[in-house]
C-alpha positions as CSV (number, residue, x, y, z in Angstrom):
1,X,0.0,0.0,0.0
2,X,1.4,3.7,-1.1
3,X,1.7,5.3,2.4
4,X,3.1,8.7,0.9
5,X,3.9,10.9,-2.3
6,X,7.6,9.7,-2.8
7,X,6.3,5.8,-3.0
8,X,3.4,6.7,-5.4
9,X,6.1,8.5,-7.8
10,X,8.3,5.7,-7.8
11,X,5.5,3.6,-8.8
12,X,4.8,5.5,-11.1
13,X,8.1,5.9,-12.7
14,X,8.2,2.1,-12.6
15,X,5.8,1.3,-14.3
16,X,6.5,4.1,-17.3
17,X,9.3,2.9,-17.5
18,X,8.7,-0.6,-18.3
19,X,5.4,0.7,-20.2
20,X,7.9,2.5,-22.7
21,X,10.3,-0.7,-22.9
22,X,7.9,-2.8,-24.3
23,X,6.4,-0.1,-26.5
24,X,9.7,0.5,-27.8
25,X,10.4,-3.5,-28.3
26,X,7.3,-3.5,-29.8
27,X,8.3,-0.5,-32.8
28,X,11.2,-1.6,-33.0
29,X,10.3,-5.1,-34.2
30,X,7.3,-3.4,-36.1
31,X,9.3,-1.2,-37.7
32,X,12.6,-3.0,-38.5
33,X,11.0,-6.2,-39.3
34,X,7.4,-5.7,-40.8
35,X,7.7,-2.6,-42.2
36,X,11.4,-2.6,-43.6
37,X,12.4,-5.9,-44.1
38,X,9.0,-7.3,-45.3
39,X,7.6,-4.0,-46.4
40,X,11.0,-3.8,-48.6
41,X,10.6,-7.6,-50.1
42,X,7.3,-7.0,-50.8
43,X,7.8,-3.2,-52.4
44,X,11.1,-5.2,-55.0
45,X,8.5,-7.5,-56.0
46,X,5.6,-5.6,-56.8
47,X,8.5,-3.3,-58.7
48,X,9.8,-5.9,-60.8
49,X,6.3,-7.7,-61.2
50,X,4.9,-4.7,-62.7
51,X,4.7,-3.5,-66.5
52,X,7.0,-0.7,-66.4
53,X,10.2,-1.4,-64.4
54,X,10.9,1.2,-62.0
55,X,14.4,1.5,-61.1
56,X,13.6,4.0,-58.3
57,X,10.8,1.6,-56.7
58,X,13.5,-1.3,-56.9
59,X,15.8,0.7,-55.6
60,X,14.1,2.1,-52.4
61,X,12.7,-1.5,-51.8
62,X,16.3,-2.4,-51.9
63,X,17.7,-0.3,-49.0
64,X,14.8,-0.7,-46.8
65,X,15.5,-4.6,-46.7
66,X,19.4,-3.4,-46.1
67,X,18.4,-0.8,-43.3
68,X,15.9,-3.2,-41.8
69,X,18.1,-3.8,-38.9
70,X,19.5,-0.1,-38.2
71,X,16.2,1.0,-38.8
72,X,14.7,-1.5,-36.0
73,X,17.3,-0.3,-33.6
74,X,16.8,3.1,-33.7
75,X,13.0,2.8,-33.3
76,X,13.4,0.8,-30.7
77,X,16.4,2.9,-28.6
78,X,14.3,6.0,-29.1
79,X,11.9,4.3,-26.4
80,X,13.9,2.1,-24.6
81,X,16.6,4.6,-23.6
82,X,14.0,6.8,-21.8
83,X,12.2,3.5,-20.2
84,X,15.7,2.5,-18.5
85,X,16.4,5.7,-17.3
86,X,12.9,5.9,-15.7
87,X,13.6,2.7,-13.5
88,X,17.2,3.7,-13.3
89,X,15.9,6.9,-11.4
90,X,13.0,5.2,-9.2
91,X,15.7,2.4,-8.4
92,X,18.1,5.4,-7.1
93,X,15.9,7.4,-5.3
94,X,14.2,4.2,-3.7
């Protein structure tokens, strides 16, 4: 049971902290795998499938499946960063 102010805050911070870890495991994998890796499979194929080749479309398709993994990362530190320094503060102050 929360007996004061101090011990609701670390809660709190607790729990956005963890909250923003798994969001940002979440984007990342969303965003590196589904959307870049996938997403760029899927865009090379529907390039080369179609009438008029498009260099560009091939192209683009082509670095997003190359990137998938930086691009993953970065979504994913973007949250996760923030979310450990959150419980890194309510474990200090604890």
């Amino acid at each position: 049971m929360l007996h004061n102010k101090k011990d609701c805050i670390m809660n709190f911070k607790k729990i956005a902290g963890l909250l923003l870890i798994v969001a940002g495991v979440g984007i990342g994998v969303y965003a590196g795998l589904v959307w870049a890796f996938i997403g760029g499979i899927v865009d090379v194929i529907q390039a080369v499938r179609a009438v008029d080749l498009d260099a560009t479309a091939v192209a683009f398709g082509v670095l997003k499946i190359l990137f998938a993994g930086f691009i993953g990362a970065v979504s994913a530190f973007i949250f996760v960063f923030p979310g450990l320094k959150l419980l890194d503060a309510s474990q200090d102050a604890a």
